[in-house]
N, C-alpha and C positions, 0 to 999 in steps of 0.2 A: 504494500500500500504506500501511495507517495501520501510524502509529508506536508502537512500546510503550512503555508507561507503565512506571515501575521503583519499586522500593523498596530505601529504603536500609540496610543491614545495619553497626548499627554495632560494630566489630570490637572497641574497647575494650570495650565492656560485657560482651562473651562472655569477658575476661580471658583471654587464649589465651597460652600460657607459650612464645610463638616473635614473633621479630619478621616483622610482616604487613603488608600494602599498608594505605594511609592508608584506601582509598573502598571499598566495596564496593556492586553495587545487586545485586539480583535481577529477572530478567525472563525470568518464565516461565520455561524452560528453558535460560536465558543468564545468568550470570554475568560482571559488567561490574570488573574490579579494575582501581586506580587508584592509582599511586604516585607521589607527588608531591614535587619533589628540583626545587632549583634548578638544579646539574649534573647529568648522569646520569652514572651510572656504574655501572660491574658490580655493585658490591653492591646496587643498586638488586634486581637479580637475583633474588637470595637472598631476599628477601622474598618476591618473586613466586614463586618457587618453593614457598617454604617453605606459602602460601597455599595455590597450587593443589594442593600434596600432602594437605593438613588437607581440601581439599573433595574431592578425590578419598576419601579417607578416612572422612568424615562424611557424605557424600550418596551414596546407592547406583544412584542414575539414571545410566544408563550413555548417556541422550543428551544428557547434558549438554554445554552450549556454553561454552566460555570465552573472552572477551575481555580481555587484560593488557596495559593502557597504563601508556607512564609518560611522566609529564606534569614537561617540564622548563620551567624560566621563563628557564635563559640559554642551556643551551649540550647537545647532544647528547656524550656521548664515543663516540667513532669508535668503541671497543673493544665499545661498547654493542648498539650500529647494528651490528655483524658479528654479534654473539650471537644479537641479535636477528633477525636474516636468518639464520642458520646452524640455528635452529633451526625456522624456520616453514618450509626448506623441506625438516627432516629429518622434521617431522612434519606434510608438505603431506597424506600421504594417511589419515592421521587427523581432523587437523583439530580436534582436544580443545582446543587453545589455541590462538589467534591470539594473535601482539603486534604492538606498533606504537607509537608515539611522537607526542604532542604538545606542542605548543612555546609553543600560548597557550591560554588560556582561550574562544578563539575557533574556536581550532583544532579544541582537543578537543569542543567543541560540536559544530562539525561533523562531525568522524569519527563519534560517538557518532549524531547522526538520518543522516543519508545514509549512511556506507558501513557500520554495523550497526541501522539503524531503531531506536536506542532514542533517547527523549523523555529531553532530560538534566532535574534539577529545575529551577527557575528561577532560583533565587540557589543557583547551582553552585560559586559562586568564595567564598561561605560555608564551604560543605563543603571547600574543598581550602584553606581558609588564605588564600587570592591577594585 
């Protein structure tokens, strides 16, 4: 299967008066957000939420896919990692969000082409800061 190409939605410029995930792409009918924190931790959350509520909100496609990583560089918080699983498998038979966790730049490369087929950019680690 080929990989989809993305584009990237920069979130600053739309001035959105809530705090948002750092990355955002678009691909096709997937939406790829990306929040990017040296620790993780539940406020990480709150962002992601607060995001996918504004696109639930502003986009009326009801087959919409969503993907919500959050890309740490040292350390997962455990409190994280339960939320995170407590909620993928309250909403397994939906499926409106997937999350998930990456831990390098390497990482997340791979989650993003193998387990959702999306083509990350090239200089990815431009975009997250790293």
């Amino acid at each position: 299967m080929r990989s989809r190409k993305c584009r990237q939605v920069n979130l600053e410029e739309l001035n959105l008066q809530f705090k948002h995930v750092d990355l955002m792409f678009e691909c096709d009918n997937t939406i790829i957000l990306v929040e990017k924190t040296e620790r993780s931790k539940l406020e990480d959350l709150e962002k992601i939420d607060n995001t996918v509520e504004w696109l639930s909100r502003s986009r009326a496609q009801s087959n919409l896919k969503i993907v919500a990583l959050v890309h740490h560089s040292r350390s997962a918080d455990v409190d994280l990692v339960k939320a995170l699983n407590a909620r993928m498998s309250s909403r397994r038979r939906k499926q409106t969000v997937i999350y998930d966790v990456a831990n390098c730049e390497e990482n997340l490369r791979d989650k993003l082409l193998r387990k959702y087929n999306i083509k990350p950019p090239r200089r990815l680690n431009q975009h997250l800061g790293i």
